[in-house]
C-alpha positions in Angstrom: 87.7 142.9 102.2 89.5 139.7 101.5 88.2 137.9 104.3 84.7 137.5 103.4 86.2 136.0 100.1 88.6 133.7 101.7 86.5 132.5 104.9 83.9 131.1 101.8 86.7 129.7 100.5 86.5 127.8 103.8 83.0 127.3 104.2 82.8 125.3 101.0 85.8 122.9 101.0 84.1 122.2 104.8 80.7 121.7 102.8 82.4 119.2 100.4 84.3 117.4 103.6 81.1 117.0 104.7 79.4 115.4 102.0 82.2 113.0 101.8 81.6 112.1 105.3 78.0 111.8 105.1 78.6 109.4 101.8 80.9 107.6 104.1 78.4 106.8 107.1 75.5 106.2 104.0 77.8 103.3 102.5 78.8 101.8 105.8 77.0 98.6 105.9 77.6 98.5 101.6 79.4 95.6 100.5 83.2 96.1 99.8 82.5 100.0 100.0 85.8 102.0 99.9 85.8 105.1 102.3 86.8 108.3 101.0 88.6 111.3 102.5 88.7 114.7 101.4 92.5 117.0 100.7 92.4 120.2 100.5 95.4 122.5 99.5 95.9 126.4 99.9 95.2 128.8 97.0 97.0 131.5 94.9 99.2 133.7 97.2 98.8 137.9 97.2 102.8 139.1 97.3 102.6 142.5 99.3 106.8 142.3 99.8 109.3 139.8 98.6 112.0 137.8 100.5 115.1 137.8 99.7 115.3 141.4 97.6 116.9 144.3 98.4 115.7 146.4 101.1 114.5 150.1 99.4 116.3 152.2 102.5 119.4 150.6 102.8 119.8 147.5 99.9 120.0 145.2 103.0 118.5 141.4 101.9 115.0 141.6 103.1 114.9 138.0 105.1 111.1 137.2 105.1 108.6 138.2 102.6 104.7 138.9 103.0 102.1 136.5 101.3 98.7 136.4 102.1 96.8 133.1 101.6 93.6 133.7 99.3 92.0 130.8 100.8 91.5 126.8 100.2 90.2 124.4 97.5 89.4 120.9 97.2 93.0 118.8 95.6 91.1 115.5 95.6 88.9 113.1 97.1 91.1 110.1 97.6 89.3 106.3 98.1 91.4 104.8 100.8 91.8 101.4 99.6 92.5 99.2 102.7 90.6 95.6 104.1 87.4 95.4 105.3 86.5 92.8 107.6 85.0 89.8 106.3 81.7 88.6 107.4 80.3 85.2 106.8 77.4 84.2 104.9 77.1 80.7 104.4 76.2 80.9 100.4 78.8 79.5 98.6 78.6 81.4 95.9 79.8 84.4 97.7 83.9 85.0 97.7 86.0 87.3 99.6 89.5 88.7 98.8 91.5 88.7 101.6 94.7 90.9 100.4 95.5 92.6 97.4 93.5 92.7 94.1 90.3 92.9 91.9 87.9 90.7 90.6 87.0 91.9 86.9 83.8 92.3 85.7 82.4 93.2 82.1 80.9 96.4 81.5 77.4 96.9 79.8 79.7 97.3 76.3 82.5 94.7 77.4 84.6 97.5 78.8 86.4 96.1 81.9 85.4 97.2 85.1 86.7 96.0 88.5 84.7 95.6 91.8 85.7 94.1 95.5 82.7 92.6 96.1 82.5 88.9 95.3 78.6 88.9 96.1 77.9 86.8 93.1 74.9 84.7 91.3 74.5 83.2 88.4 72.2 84.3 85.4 70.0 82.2 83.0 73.0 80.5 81.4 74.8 79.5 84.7 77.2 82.3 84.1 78.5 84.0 87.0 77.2 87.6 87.4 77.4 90.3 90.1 74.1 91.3 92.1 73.9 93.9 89.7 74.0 91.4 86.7 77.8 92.5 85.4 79.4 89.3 84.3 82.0 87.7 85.9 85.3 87.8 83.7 86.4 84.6 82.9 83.4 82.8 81.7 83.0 80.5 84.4 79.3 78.4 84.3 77.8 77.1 87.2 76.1 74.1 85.8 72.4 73.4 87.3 72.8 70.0 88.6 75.7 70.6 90.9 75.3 69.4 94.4 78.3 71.2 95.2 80.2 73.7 94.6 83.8 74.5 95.9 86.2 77.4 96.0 89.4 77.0 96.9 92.1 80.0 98.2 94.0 80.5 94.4 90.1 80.7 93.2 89.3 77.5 91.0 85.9 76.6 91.0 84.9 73.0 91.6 81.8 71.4 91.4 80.1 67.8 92.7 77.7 66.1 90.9 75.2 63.7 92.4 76.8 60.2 92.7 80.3 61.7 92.3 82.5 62.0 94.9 85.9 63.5 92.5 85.2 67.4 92.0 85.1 69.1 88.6 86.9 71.7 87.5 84.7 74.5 86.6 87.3 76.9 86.1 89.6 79.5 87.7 89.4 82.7 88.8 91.9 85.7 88.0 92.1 88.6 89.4 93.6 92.3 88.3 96.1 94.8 90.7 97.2 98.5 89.7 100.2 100.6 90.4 97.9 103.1 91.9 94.6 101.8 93.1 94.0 105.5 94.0 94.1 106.6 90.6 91.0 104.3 89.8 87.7 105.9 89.0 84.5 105.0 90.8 81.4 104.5 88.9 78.8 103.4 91.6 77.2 99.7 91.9 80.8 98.8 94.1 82.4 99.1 90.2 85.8 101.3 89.4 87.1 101.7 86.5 90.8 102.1 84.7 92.4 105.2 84.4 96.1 106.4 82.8 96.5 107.4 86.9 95.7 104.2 87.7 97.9 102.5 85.3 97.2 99.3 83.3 95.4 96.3 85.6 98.0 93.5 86.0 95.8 90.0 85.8 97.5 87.3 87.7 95.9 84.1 90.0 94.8 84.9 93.6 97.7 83.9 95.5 100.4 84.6 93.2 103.0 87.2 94.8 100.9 90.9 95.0 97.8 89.4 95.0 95.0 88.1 97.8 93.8 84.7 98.5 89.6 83.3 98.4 87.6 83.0 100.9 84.4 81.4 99.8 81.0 82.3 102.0 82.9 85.1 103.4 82.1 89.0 102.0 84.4 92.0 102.8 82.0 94.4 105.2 83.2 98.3 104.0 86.1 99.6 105.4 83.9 103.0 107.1 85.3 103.3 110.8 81.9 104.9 112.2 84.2 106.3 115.4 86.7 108.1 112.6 84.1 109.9 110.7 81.8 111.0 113.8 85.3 112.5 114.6 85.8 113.9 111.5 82.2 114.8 111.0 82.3 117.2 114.9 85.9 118.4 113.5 84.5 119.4 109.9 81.4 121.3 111.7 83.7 123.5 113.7 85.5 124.1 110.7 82.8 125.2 109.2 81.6 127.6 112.4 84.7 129.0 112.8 85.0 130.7 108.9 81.4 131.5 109.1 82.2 133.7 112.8 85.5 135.2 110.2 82.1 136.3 107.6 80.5 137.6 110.2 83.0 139.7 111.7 84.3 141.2 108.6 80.7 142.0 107.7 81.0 143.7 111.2 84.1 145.5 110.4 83.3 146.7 107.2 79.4 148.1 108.4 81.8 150.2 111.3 83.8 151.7 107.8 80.6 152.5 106.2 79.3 153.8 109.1 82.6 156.0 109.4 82.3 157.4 106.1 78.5 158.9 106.5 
């Protein structure tokens, strides 16, 4: 009996919607964290009569055809890439893009890697590093004896020194976009990573046309709506119930065959 088949089929792309969910509301109060919804599409289709083919009793065009559905699978598990709120912090080390773009970050090989969250520090050289310790592309050092240090919307970094009152340039900030931000891969520790789907990162200054401006002492909160995926969550559960009640009644229908057949 196909239903038992397809009705899994069901169960377990709900099973998956829900783990998404759950990784959603887990990440909620995570730093720049990008939800993530679950697609599903349908599967193969069984052809028990054609459209569109000659009728066998009379040649007449037969006008709609019989397919039945085989069930569902995952397509993809898409991060939804929009703005999260900002929240202030007060450290002035912390940076938040308000708009498009990435700020890039070295990988543990020097592979480029890409992040939203602009919660950064500075190592033993003064270098600026992620709170994960990634370094900050660009090579910009913090030097110790700053009094002051200044960020301003196209994201140069100034610094005041004691007895100073012109500000320093300590550098400036560049930031990456991507054709489709979709087609980036996440790796975990807020990082994502370059893929052909993604297409090649375009590096320009925050500000410049397609890209965000800084705020410094803000962060970007994640963008989880706790509302939309308690929604989601009760709509994925009955989901879930429903193709487990088809399981059980075609378990039902075929113990009355076997009966039948004693």
């Amino acid at each position: 009996m196909k239903a038992l088949a397809i009705a899994a089929t069901g169960m377990n792309a709900q099973q998956t919607n829900l783990e998404v969910i759950a990784n959603n509301l887990a990440n909620i109060n995570t730093t720049s964290f990008k939800r993530a919804r679950a697609e599903f599409s349908d599967l193969f289709y069984q052809v028990e009569r054609m459209q569109g083919v000659p009728n066998r009793a009379n040649q007449a065009i037969v006008p709609e055809g019989s397919h039945i559905g085989l069930g569902v699978k995952t397509s993809a598990i898409r991060n939804i890439h929009t703005q999260g709120a900002l929240t202030s912090t007060g450290n002035k080390l912390d940076v938040a893009l308000v708009g498009g773009g990435w700020f890039q970050v070295e990988g543990v090989n020097g592979e480029p890697l890409y992040t939203r969250a602009g919660s950064f520090n500075t190592n033993g050289e003064g270098q600026l590093v992620t709170a994960d310790g990634f370094l900050l592309a660009g090579g910009i050092v913090i030097p110790e004896d700053a009094v002051e240090i200044v960020v301003n919307k196209s994201g140069q970094f100034f610094a005041r020194f004691d007895g100073q009152i012109e500000l320093e340039d300590l550098g400036q900030l560049t930031v990456a976009s991507f054709s489709n931000e979709a087609g980036l891969t996440p790796l975990g520790d807020k990082l994502f990573q370059e893929t052909a789907a993604s297409g090649p990162a375009n590096v320009g200054i925050p500000g410049d046309p397609g890209f965000g401006t800084v705020e410094q002492g803000y962060l970007e909160s994640s963008n989880v709506d706790p509302v939309k995926e308690i929604t989601e969550l009760i709509s994925a559960q009955r989901a879930y119930e429903m193709n487990s009640k088809v399981i059980k009644a075609a378990d039902e229908m075929a113990a009355v065959v076997s009966q039948g057949l004693r």
